[in-house]
N, C-alpha and C positions, 0 to 999 in steps of 0.2 A: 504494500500500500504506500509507505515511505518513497519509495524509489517511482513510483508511478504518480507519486503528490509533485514529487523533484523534476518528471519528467513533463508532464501539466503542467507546471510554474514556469516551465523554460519555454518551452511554446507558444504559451499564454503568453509572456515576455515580449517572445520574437513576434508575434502577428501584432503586438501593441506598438514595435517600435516600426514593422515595416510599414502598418496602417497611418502610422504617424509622417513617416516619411512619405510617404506618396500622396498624403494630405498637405502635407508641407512644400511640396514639388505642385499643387496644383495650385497653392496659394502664393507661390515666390516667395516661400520662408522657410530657414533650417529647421529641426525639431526643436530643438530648445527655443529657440524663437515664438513657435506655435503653443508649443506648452507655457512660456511665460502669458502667451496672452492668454488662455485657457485660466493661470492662476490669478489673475488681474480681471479675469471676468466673472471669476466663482468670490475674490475676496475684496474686490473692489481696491482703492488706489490705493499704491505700495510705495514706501522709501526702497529704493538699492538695498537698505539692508537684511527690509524685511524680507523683499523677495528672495535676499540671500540666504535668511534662515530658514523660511518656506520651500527652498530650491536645494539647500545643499551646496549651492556651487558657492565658490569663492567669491569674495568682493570686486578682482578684479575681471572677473569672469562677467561677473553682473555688470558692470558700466560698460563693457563691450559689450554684454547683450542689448543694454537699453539705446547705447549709441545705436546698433543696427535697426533696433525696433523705429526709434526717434528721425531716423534717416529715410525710413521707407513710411515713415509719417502714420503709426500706428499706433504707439502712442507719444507724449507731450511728457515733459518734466515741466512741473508748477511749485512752485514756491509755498509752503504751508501757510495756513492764517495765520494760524497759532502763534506759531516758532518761523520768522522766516529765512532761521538756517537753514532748515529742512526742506529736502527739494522731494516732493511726489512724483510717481509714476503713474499719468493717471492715459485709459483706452482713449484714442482718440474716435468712438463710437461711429462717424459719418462712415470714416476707412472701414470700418468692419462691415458695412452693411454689405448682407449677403453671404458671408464666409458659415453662418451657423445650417444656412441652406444643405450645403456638401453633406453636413453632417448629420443629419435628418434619416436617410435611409439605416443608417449602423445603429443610431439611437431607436429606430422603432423596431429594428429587428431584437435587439438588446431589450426591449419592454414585451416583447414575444415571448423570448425566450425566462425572463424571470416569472410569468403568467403559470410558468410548467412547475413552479417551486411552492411548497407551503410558506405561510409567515414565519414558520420558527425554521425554515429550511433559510430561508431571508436571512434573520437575521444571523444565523452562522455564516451565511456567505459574505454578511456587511462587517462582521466582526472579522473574520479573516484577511480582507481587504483592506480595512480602517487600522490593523495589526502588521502586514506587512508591509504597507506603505511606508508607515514609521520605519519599520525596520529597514526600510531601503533606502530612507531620507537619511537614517544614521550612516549608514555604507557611504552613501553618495559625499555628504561631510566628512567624513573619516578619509575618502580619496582626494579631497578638496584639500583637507588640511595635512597630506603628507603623511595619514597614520596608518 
């Protein structure tokens, strides 16, 4: 069962990175690029550092990310109310209109296929998900920071 969870998890992996990348080749964007705006539209507008902690990646990873994103005019760095040392990453929403379209077919095959699962089947699959994420955000900071 172990070894066929291990071999599931890697699969599952690779059709997530290759789906990504072929979504990112139709949008004229790397993967990380695609996934930053993905996490800037699920948590709304981010400092550099926070998408850093939210991403794993390094700080100097993240200002090149947002230079590319900011280049291709997707999103704006804005200046906080608050504090206005703090510079925000916020979607520049007009650019995005239409990209959620692509994604429409995978999302309603994906509400298909959880229809076939009970609620308590649910929530072991959301637990599992919500678990290894973390544990992958850890990896992913731990390569970041050299350990």
């Amino acid at each position: 069962m172990l070894e066929g969870l291990t071999m599931a998890g890697r699969e599952s992996s690779n059709a997530a990175v290759m789906y990504h990348t072929a979504m990112g080749e139709r949008l004229g964007l790397g993967m990380t690029e695609e996934k930053a705006l993905d996490l800037l539209q699920r948590l709304g507008p981010l400092t550099a550092g926070e998408i850093a902690q939210h991403t794993g990646l390094a700080p100097a990873s993240v200002s090149g990310l947002v230079d590319r994103l900011e280049g291709k005019w997707l999103v704006r760095r804005v200046r906080d109310t608050k504090d206005r040392r703090r510079v925000i990453v916020e979607i520049n929403q007009e650019r995005l209109a239409g990209f959620g379209e692509l994604f429409e077919p995978f999302v309603a095959a994906l509400a298909e296929l959880y229809e076939r699962y009970t609620d308590e089947q649910l929530e072991v699959i959301l637990d599992y998900l919500t678990r290894s994420a973390a544990l992958q955000r850890e990896a992913t900071a731990g390569l970041a920071d050299g350990a």
